[in-house]
N, C-alpha and C positions, 0 to 999 in steps of 0.2 A: 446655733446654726438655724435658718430660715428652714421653716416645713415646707416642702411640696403643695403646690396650690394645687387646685380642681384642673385635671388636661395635664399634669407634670407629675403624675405618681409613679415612683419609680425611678425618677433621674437619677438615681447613685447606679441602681443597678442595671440600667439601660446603655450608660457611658461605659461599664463595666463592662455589658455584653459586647460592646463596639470592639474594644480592646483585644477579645477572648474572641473575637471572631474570625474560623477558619481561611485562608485564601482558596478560592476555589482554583481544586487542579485544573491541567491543559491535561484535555483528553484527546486523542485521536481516535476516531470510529476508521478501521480499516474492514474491508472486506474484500471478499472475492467469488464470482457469480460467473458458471457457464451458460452464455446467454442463447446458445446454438447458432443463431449465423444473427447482425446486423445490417445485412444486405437488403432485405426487405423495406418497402416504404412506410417511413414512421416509427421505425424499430430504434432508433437511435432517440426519438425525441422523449419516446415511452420511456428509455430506458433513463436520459436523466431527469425525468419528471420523476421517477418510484427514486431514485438516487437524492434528489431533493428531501421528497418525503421521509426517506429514513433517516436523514440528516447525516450521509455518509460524507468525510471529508474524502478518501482514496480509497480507491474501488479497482480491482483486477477482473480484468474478463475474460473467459477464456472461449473459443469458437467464433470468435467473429467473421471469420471466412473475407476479410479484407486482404486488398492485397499488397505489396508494399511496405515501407516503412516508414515512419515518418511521426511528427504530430501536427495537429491543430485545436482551433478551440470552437464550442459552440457552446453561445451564451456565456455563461459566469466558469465553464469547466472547458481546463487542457484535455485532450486525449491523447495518449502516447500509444503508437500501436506497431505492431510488427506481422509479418504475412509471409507468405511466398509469392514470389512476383506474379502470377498469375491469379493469386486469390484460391477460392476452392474451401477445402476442408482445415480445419484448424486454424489458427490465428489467437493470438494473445493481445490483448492492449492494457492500458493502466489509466483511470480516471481521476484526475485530481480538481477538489475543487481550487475556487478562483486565490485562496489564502494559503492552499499548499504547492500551489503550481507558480506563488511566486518564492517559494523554498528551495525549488528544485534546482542541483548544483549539476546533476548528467544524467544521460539516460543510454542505455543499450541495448539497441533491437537484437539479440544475439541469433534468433530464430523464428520462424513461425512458432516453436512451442517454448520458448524463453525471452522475456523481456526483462532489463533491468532499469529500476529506477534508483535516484541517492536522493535524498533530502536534506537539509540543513536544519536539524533538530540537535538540541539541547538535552544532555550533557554532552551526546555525541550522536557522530551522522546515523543515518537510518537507510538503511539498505534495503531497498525491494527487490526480491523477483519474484515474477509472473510467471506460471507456471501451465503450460497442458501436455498429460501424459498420455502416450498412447493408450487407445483401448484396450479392452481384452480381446479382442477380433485381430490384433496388429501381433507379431510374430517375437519370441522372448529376444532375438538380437535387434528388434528395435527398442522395446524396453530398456535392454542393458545399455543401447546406444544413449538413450535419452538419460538416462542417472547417469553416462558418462560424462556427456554433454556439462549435465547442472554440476556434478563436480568438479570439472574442470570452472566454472564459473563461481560457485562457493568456494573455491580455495585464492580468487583472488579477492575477496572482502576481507579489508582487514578485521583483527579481531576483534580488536576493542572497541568495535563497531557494532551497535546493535542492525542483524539483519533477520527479516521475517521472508520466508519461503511458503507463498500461498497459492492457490489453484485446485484445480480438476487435476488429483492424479490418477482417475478410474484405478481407484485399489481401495479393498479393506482391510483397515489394521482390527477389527474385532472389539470384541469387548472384553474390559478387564486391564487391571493394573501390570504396568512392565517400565520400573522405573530407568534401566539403564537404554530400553527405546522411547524412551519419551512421550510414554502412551499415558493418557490419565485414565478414570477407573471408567469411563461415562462415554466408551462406544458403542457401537452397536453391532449385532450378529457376531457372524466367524470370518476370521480372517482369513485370505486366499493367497495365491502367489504372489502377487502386483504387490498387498499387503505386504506380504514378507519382504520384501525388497524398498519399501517405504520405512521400513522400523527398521532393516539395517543400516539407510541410508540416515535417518535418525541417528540411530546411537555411536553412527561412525562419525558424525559431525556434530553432537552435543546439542541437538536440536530436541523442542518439546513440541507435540502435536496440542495447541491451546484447548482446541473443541473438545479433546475429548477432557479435561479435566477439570469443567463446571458440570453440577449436576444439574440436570435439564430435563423436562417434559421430554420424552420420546419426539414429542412432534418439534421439537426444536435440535433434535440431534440429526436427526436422517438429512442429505442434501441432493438424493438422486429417487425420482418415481419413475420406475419400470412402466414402461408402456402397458395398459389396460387395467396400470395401480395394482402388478403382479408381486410386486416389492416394493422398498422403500429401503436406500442403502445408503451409507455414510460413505462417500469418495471423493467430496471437497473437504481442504485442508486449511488449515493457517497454521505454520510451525514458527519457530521464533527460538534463536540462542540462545540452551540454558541460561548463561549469566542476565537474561534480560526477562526472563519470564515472569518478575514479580512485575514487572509492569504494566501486565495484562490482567485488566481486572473483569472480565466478562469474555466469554467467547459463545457463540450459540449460532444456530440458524435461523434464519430472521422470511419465517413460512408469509408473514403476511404481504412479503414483497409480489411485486408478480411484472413478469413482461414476458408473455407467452414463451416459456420454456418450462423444462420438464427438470432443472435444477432451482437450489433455492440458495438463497444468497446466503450467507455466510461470514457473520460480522464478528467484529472483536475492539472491545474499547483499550485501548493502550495510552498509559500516562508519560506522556515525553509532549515536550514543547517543540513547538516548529518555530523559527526565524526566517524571514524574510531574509533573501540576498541584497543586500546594499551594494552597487555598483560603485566602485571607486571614480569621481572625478577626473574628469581628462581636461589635464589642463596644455594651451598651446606653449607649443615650444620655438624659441626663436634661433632662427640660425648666425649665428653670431660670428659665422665665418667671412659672412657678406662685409662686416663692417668693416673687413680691411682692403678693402676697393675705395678710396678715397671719394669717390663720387655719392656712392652711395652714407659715406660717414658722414657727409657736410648734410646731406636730405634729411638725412635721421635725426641729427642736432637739430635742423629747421622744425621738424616737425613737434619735436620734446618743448622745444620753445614755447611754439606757437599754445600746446597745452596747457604749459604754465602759466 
């Protein structure tokens, strides 16, 4: 067998590495960020400029204070977003970039504080909602309204559907392991009422909270600063169906974002492949009822002729 010249050392076990070489997974970066209102001028372009930068593909917002429903696109991303008709306080929308927005099979303004999106992901679909929870200033029969609300809306996803439930739900689940609510060991502080009614609404629906089950620098767990940096507290979420949790391979808080607000965005890589919708062909259809008008049969012979 010929030796390896000078520039070719190695060729057995170069073809070898070829061979032995992993395919790189399809990762989805998801995230979800309260951005306090995008009414303001330039707040929108900020926003998917740092959305670039993180290299987020679908991004959930919650406070946009827009009104309405609807989507559109600016630049390379769809924006899906839902409001109350007048605008005002609270507002949810859903940002997908230009590769996942041609994914997308529905979407559901269901409220100013629920939006749902589907996707066309591999093995199977992927289910969003967009979530914002009342605050703790807001009265516990709008809370309870609001967890009725999204359960009414989670019990119509099928199951063998992966779906992820993310947002601002101004609550703290604490720190510390609670495996039948879905809490992982890596939250923060004590948990409160809003709390408690987030880990029931968890373990009643086989849901895992992602963020808190990476171990993470403190500065990458917190996703709310108290005005004058009096606290620092965990109340954005990404949850995701038991059965689908191994597919999340990072969750954390992503501090180096910024578009003037006082949350921090909140990302999670998750291995599922997205496909493009392929539009089925529409092809014409002829009325073939005409051809039995005699006048019209002899024209249509004339014309098949004249082609041949």
């Amino acid at each position: 067998m010929p030796e390896c010249g000078r520039g070719q050392s190695n060729c057995r076990g170069s073809s070898f590495n070829k061979k032995r070489k992993k395919k790189k997974r399809k990762l989805i970066n998801i995230g979800t960020w309260n951005v306090r209102t995008l009414t303001s001028i330039g707040k929108l372009h900020l926003l998917l400029q740092e959305l670039t930068e993180c290299n987020m593909n679908i991004t959930g917002l919650c406070e946009t204070r827009w009104s309405g429903e609807g989507h559109f696109s600016s630049g390379e991303r769809t924006i899906i977003h839902s409001g109350k008709e007048k605008g005002g306080g609270s507002g949810v929308a859903i940002v997908l970039d230009k590769t996942h927005a041609g994914c997308m099979k529905s979407y559901n303004p269901v409220s100013d504080r629920i939006l749902t999106v589907k996707l066309n992901t591999k093995p199977v679909a992927l289910n969003i909602i967009q979530v914002y929870a009342p605050t703790s200033a807001s009265t516990q029969e709008e809370a309870e309204q609001f967890y009725s609300d999204l359960q009414a809306i989670k019990d119509k996803m099928p199951k063998r559907e992966v779906c992820i439930i993310m947002g601002d739900f101004n609550a703290k689940v604490g720190e510390g392991l609670e495996h039948e609510s879905g809490i992982g060991p890596f939250g923060l502080g004590e948990r409160n009422e809003r709390g408690e009614m987030l880990a029931c609404f968890c373990q009643a629906n086989g849901m895992t909270i992602t963020n808190t089950c990476f171990k993470q620098h403190p500065r990458r767990r917190y996703t709310w600063i108290q005005p004058g940096d009096r606290a620092r507290n965990l109340i954005d979420y990404i949850l995701i169906t038991n059965e689908w949790k191994t597919t999340v391979l990072n969750s954390k808080s992503r501090p180096g974002a910024d578009c003037e607000t006082d949350h921090i965005l909140v990302a999670a890589k998750i291995c599922l492949k997205a496909y493009k919708i392929v539009k089925p062909k529409q092809y014409a259809r002829f009325d073939t009822d005409k051809l039995k008008d005699l006048k019209i049969r002899n024209q249509f012979q004339i014309e098949i002729k004249k082609q041949i």
